[in-house]
Structures are given as C-alpha cells and as structure tokens.
C-alpha positions as CSV (number, residue, x, y, z in Angstrom):
1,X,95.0,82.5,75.9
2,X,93.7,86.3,75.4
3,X,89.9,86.8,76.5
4,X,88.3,89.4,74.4
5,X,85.9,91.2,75.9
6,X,82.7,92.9,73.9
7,X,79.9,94.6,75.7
8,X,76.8,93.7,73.1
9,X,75.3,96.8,72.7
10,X,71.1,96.8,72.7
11,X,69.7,99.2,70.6
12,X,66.7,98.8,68.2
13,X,68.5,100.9,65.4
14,X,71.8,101.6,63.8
15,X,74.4,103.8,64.9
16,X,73.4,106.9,62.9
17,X,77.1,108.0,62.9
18,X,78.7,104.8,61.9
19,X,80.0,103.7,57.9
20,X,78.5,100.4,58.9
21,X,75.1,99.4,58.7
22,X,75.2,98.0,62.1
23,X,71.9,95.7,63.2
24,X,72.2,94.9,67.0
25,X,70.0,92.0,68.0
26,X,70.0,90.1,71.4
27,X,72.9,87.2,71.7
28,X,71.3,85.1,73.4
29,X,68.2,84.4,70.6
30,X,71.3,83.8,67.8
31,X,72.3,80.8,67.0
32,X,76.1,79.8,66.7
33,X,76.7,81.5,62.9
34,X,74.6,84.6,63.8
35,X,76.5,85.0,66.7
36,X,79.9,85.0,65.2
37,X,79.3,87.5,62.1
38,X,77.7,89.6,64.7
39,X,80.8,89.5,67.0
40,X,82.9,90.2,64.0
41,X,80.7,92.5,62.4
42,X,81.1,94.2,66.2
43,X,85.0,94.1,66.0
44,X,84.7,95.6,62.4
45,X,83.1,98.8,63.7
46,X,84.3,99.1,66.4
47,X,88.4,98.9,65.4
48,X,87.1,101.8,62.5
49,X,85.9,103.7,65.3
50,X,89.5,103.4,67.4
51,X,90.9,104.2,64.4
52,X,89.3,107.4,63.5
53,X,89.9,108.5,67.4
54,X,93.7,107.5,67.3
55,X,93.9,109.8,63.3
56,X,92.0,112.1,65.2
57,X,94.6,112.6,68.0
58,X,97.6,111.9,65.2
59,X,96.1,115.2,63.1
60,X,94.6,117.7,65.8
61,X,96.1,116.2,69.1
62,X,94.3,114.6,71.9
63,X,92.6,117.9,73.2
64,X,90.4,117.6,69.9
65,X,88.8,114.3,71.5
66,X,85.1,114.6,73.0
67,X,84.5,113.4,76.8
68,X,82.5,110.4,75.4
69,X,85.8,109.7,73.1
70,X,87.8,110.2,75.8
71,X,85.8,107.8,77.9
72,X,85.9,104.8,75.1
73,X,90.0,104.9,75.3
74,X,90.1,105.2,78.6
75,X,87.6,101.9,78.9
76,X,89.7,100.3,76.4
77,X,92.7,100.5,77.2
78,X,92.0,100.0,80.8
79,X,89.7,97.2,80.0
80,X,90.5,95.5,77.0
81,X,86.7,96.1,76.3
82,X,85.0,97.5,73.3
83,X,82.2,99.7,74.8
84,X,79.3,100.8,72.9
85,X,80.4,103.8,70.4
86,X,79.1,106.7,71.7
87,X,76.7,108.7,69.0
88,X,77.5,111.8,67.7
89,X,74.3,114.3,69.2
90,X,72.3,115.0,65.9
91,X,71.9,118.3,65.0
92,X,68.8,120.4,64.6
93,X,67.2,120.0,62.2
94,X,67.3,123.1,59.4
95,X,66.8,121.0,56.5
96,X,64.5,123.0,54.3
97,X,65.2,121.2,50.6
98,X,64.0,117.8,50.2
99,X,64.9,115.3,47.2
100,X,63.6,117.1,43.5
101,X,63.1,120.7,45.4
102,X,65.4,123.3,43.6
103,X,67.6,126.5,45.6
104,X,67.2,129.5,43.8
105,X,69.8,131.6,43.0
106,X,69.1,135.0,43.9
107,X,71.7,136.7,42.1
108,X,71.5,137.9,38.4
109,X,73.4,134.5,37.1
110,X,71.2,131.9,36.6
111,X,71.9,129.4,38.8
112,X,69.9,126.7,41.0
113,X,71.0,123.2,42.6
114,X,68.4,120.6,42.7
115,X,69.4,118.1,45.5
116,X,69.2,114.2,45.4
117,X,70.7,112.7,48.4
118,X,73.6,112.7,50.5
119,X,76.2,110.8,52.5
120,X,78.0,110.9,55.3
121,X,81.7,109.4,56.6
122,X,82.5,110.1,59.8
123,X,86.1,108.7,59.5
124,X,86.9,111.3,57.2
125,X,84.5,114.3,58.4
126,X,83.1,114.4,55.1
127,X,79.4,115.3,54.2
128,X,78.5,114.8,50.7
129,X,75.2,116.5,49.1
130,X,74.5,114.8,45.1
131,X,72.6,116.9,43.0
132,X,72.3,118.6,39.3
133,X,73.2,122.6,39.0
134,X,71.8,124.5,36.5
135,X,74.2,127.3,35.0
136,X,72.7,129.6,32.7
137,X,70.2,126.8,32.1
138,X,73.1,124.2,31.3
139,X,73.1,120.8,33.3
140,X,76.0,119.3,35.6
141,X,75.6,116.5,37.8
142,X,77.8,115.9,41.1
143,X,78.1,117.1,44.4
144,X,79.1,119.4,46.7
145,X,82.0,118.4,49.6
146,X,82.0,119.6,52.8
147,X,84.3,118.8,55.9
148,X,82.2,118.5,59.5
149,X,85.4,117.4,61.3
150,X,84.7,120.9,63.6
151,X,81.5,120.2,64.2
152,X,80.2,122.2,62.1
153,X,79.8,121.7,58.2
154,X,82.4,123.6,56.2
155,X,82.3,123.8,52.6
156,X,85.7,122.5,50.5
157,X,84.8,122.0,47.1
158,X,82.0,121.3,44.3
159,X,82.7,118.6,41.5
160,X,79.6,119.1,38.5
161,X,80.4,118.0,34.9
162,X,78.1,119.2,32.0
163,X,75.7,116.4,30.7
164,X,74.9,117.6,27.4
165,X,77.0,119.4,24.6
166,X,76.4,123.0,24.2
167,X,75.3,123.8,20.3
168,X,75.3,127.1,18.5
169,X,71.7,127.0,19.4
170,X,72.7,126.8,23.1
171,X,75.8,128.0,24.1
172,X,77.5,129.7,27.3
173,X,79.3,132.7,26.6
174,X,79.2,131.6,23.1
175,X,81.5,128.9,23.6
176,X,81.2,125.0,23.0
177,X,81.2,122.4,25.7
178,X,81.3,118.8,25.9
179,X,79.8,116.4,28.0
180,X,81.9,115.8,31.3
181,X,83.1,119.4,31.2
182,X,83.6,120.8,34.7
183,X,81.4,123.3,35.9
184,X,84.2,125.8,37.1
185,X,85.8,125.2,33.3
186,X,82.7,126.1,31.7
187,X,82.1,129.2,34.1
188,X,85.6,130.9,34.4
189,X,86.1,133.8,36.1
190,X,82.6,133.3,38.1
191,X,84.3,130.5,40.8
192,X,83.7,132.8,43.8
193,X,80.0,133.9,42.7
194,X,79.4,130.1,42.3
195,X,80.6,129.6,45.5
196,X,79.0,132.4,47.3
197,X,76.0,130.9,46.2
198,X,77.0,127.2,47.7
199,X,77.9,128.9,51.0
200,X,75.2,131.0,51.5
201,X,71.9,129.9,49.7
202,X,72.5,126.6,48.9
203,X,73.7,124.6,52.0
204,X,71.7,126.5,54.8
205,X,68.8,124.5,53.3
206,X,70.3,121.4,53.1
C-alpha cells in the first residue's frame, strides 16, 4: 500500500505564480468531497510544478534551478512529500500603463499601443500583454509575447491583425488591407522601428 504524503499549505491567497487558481482552506473544516477535490486539486499543481522543474533541468540543466527549486526535489524525492511551491519573489513594481492608457510613440511614425490585460504561464516563461496598436492611425488587435524564463522579461514577438479594411479614403502607403492582416504585412520594411518601439517605450511601462 503506498502512503502519499501532502503538506496542506495555509495561505489566505493564491499562488501568484501558479496556472491554477489555487484556493487553500483548512482540512480539517471540509467535509469528505471538499477534502478530496482539494487533495487532487493539490496533486494537480503540484505534479505541473515538478514538471516545469524536471523541463527546466531537461532544457538549461540543473544549474538553472533556484535554491527554493532545488529544495522542493530534494524534499520530494527524499520524502515522497509535496511541499508547498515556493513563490516566485514579485518584482518591483514599474508598471506605469494601466488598462485604456495609450504609450506614445515618440518617433516620427505614428504609432501607440493601448494595453488591455495580460497573462502569465510560468510553465512556459511566457508573459503575454493584449492590446490594440495604432499604425498610421490603422487598428490591430493582439499582443505582444515575451519570454521571462531568465528572470527577466525578454521580448520574442508581436501578433496584431488589422480590424478594419483600409479604403481609398484611408490607406497606408496607398495600399489596401483587409481585416486580419498582420501588422508586420501591412508595415513592411518598418519591423525593426516597430520593434524598437516595443522594446524601448512600450514594455518599460507595462
């Protein structure tokens, strides 16, 4: 018969790093269903978490680990226990832009991201800002991608598709565009300056 051991963590919100909504309460006011979708919901996170760490040392080698990662496979493979994920320290906070506000470009292109929300997927490393740019007063909804897996947010790529049909009336570099046209199609030859402005304007603020 195999014991398995789960140290019922106590906190009074969720893991802030974790792709699962996780709601700890104390065991011993649950009754007998509670307590088994929280032991599974428990089991869930925290075999996503092992994962992550063992993808982690399979890509970048086990050097790449934190101490508090290192810690939680040592206690788990010495134990069989599944202790409390560690959380990731949050950074300071920078954030300048809030939902609605628009970033500026400050070039001569006319350019500006208004930001909606984001998401974050510490499996992957990836941080995902949704918003609408404005190019030369066009409209493209989507988001910009960036990879935090260093600890620090690097920027991979930016998927925007035009939501309205340019008319002769209201072109870009007198050209016509359809709806779900990518923003890099519709600006060829400006990816870098597009980019530049990501890098350096844009996601500081975010």
């Amino acid at each position: 018969m195999t014991i398995l051991k789960i140290n019922f963590h106590m906190s009074n919100k969720s893991n802030p790093t974790s792709p699962l909504k996780t709601v700890r309460s104390n065991p011993s006011s649950l009754n007998e269903t509670q307590l088994r979708k929280l032991v599974r919901q428990i089991l869930l996170e925290n075999q996503a978490y092992l994962d992550s760490l063992l993808d982690k040392i399979g890509t970048s080698g086990k050097n790449s680990l934190t101490p508090e990662e290192l810690q939680y496979l040592h206690t788990h493979s010495e134990t069989g226990e599944f202790p409390p994920i560690p959380n990731t320290p949050e950074p300071k906070q920078t954030k300048t832009v809030y939902e609605g506000m628009p970033i500026v470009s400050s070039g001569t292109i006319k350019m500006k991201f208004v930001f909606d929300s984001y998401m974050t997927d510490w499996v992957e490393h990836k941080v995902i800002y949704n918003g609408d740019f404005y190019f030369d007063n066009h409209k493209f909804t989507g988001a910009i991608y960036c990879n935090d897996s260093s600890g620090k947010e690097v920027f991979e790529s930016a998927n925007f598709k035009l939501t309205k049909a340019s008319t002769s009336q209201n072109q870009i570099f007198d050209k016509f565009f359809e709806p779900g046209d990518d923003l890099y199609y519709v600006a060829s030859g400006l990816e870098k300056t597009i980019n530049k402005f990501i890098i350096n304007e844009v996601l500081p603020k975010l």
